[in-house]
C-alpha positions in Angstrom: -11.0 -23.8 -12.1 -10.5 -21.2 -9.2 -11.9 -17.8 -10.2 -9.5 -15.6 -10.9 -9.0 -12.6 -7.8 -6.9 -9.5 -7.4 -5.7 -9.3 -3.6 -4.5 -5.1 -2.1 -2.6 -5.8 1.1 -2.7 -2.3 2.7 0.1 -2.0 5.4 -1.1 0.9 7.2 1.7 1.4 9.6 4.4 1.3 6.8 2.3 4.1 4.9 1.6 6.4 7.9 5.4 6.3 9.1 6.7 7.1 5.6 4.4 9.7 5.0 4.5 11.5 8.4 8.5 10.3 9.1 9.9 10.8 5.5 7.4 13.1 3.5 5.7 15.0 5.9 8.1 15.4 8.5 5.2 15.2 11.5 2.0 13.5 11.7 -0.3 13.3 9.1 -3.4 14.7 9.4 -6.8 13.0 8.2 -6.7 14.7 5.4 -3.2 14.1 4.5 -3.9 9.8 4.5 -4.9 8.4 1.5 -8.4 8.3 0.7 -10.2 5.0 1.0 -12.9 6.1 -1.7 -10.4 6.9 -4.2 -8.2 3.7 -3.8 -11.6 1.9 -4.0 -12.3 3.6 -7.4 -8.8 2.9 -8.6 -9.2 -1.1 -7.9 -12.6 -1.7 -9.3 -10.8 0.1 -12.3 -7.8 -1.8 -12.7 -10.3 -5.1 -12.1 -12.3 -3.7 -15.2 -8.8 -3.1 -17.7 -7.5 -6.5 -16.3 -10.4 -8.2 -18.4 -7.9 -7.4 -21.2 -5.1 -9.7 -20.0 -7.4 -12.5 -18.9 -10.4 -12.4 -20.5 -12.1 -12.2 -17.1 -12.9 -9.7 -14.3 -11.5 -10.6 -11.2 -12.5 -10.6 -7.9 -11.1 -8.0 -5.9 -10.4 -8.3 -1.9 -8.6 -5.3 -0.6 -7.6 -5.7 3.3 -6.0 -2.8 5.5 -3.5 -3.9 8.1 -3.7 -1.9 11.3 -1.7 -1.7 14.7 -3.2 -0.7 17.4 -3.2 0.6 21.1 -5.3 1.1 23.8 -5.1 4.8 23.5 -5.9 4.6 19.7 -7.9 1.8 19.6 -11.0 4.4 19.8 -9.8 6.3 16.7 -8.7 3.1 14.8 -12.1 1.4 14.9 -14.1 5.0 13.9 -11.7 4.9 10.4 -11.8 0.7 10.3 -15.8 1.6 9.9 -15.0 3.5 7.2 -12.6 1.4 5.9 -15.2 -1.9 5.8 -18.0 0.3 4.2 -15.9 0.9 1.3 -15.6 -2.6 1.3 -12.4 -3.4 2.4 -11.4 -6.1 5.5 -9.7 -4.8 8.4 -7.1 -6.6 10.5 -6.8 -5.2 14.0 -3.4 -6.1 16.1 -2.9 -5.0 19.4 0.7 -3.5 19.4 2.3 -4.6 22.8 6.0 -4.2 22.2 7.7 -1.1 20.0 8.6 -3.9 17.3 5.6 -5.4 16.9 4.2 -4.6 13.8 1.2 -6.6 11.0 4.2 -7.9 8.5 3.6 -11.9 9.2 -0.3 -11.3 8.9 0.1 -9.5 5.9 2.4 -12.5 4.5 0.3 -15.3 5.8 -2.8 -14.0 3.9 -1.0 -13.4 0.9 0.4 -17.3 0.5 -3.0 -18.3 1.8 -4.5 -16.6 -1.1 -1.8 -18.3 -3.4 -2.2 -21.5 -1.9 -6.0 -21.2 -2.7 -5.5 -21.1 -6.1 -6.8 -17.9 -8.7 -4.4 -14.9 -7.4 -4.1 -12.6 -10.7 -2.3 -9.8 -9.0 -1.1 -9.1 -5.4 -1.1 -5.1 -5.0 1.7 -4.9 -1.8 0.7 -1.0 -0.7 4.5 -1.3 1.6 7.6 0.1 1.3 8.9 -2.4 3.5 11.3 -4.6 0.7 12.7 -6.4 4.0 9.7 -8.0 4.3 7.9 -8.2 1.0 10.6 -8.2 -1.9 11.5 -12.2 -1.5 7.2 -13.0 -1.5 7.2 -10.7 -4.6 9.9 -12.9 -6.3 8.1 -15.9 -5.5 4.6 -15.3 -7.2 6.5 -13.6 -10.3 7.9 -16.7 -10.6 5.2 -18.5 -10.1 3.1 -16.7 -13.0 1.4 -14.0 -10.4 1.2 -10.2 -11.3 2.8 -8.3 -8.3 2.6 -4.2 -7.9 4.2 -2.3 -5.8 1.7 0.2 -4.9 4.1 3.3 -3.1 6.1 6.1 -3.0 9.0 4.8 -5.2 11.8 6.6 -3.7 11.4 5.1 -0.4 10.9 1.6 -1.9 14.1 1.0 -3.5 14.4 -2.7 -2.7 11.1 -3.8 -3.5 11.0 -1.6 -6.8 14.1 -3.2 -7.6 12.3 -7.0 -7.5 12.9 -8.2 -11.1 9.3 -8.3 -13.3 7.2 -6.4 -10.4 5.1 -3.1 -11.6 5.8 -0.1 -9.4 2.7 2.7 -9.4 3.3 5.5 -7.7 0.6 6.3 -4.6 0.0 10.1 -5.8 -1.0 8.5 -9.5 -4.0 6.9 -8.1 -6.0 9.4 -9.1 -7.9 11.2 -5.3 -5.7 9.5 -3.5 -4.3 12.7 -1.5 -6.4 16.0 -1.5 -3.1 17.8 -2.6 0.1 17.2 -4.1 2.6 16.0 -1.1 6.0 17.8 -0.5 8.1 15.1 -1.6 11.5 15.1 -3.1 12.5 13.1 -6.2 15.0 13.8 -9.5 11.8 14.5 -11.0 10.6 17.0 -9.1 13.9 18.8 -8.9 13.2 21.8 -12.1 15.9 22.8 -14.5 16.9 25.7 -12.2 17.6 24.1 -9.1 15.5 24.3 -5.7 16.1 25.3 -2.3 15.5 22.9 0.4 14.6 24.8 3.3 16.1 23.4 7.2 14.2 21.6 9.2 16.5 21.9 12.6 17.9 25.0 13.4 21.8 26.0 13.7 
């Protein structure tokens, strides 16, 4: 019997644009990303409770999908480093068009690991439900835990995949060295709040 493994497909371009283009409203700094530590912590902890369910640790591969150009590519492989000491796999692509992007890589890994045999739970850290949601259906149908590791409110499609978890990014305990400015229902308090502009008249 195939031992049992817990697969984190982290799609970096997906979580930089949503944090700098939809949260942030510029680009993040370093010490706005989400810290590689902390997720680390998080996964050998969910590995540890998932003994519950199964009755066995399992294995736990977390890979970080990265575009990259040549300007960047000297900044990418300093983090990639950092990444691959915590333990993680890095997959470099060179991005040579605007529309180029990790998505197939990031899909072709996980039905490799399904075809392998063993996959407890696929973490999909995306908000991209075009590309993920119909590969989250399949392995809930097929007996596989799936979580959607994101911001929730710009992840409607995927969170809406019948039977997958949805865990917020900013639960992960360290993820982000302070609380983010989004805006959800929930963060709306009883007496209202003003959202200040962001162009000007």
């Amino acid at each position: 019997m195939t031992d049992p493994r817990m697969l984190l497909l982290w799609d970096s371009p997906n979580i930089d644009m949503v944090l700098g283009q939809l949260i942030l409203r510029r680009k993040p700094t370093g010490r706005e990303r989400p810290r590689i530590d902390a997720l680390r912590g998080w996964l050998r902890e969910r590995a540890d409770d998932a003994v519950e369910l199964d009755g066995e640790r399992p294995t736990v591969e977390a890979s970080v999908f990265a575009n990259v150009t040549e300007r960047t590519f000297t900044g990418v492989v300093g983090w990639a480093e950092v990444v691959r000491q915590q333990g993680f796999r890095m997959f470099l692509k060179p991005k040579t068009r605007d529309d180029s992007d990790v998505d197939d890589d990031i899909l072709d890994l996980l039905a490799e690991r399904h075809r392998e045999g063993g996959l407890r739970e696929a973490l999909i850290m995306s908000h991209d439900g075009m590309a993920f949601a119909e590969a989250a259906k399949l392995l809930i149908a097929d007996g596989v835990r799936v979580t959607a590791l994101v911001f929730p409110e710009h992840a409607q499609q995927l969170c809406q995949v019948d039977g997958i978890e949805v865990f917020d990014l900013e639960d992960v305990p360290g993820l982000f060295e302070q609380a983010l400015p989004r805006l959800t229902f929930a963060s709306l308090p009883a007496e209202g709040r003003w959202l200040e502009p962001i162009g000007e008249i």
